[in-house]
N, C-alpha and C positions, 0 to 999 in steps of 0.2 A: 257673765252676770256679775262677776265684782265679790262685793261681801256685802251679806245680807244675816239678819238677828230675826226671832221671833221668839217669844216666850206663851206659855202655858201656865196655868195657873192649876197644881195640881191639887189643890183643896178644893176647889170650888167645879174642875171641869171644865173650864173655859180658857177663853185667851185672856190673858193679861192685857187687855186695852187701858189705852193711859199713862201704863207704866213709864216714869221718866225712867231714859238711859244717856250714858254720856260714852262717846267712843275717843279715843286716845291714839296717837303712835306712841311708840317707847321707845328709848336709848337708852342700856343701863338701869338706870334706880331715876330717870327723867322721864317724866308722861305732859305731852301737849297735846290740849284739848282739842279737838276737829269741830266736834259738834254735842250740842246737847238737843235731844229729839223725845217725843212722848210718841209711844207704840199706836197703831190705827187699832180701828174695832177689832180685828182680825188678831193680833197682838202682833202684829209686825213695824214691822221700819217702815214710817211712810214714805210716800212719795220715789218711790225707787230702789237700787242700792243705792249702799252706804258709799261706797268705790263702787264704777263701773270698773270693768275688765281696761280698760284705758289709764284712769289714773291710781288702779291699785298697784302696790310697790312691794315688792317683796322687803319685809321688814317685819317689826314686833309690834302688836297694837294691844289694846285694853279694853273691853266693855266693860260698863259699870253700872248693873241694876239698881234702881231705888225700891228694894222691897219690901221692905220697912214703911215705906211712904206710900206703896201701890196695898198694903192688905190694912192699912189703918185707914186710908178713904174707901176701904170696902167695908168697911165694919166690924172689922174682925177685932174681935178684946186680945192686944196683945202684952204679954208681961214686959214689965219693966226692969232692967233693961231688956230688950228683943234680942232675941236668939238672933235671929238673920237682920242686917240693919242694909248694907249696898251689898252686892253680888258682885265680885272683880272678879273678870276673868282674863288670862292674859295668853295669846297665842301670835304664834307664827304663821307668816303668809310666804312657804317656799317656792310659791309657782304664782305670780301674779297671770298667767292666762286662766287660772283654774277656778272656779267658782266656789271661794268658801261663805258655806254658812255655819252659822253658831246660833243652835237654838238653846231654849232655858226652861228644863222644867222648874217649877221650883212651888213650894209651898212655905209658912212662915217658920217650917222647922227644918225644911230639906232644899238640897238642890243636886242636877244636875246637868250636865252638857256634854256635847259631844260634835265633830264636826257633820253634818247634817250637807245633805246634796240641795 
């Protein structure tokens, strides 16, 4: 299955549909960009994984939530500045045959993740 993202919206109950995200590799203190995608209804990655199990690589990579940008087109009154503005997250891929996902709870005050099957 690759690597695959879904996020939740825990203020609201729902999936974070729309959310932009941007996925990254890393080297070091270097991040180049792969893709930048907006989440389906469901609050997933569309279209697929992200890597199938073929071209994921074992190495260091980056999600990067826009949540800041997904609870202000929901309507939420957020303070200025926003406590949570993108959501970086940075992990490791040691088994490219192994299916990592990274899901995202997150609300405009919290978050969290974990690797997720």
């Amino acid at each position: 299955m690759g690597l695959s993202t879904h996020v939740l919206d825990t203020m609201h109950g729902c999936p974070a549909a729309g959310m932009t995200v941007e996925l990254y590799t890393t080297q070091g203190a270097q991040a180049t960009l792969v893709k930048r995608f907006e989440l389906n209804h469901d609050g997933r990655n569309p279209d697929g994984p992200l890597y199938d199990n073929e071209s994921l690589k074992v190495g260091t990579y980056r999600l990067v939530f826009d949540v800041q940008g997904y609870f202000a087109r929901t309507g939420v009154s957020l303070p200025e500045p926003n406590f949570l503005n993108r959501v970086s997250i940075d992990f490791g891929v040691a088994h490219a045959d192994q299916h990592y996902h990274v899901p995202l709870l997150v609300s405009p005050w919290s978050y969290s993740t974990y690797r997720g099957s």
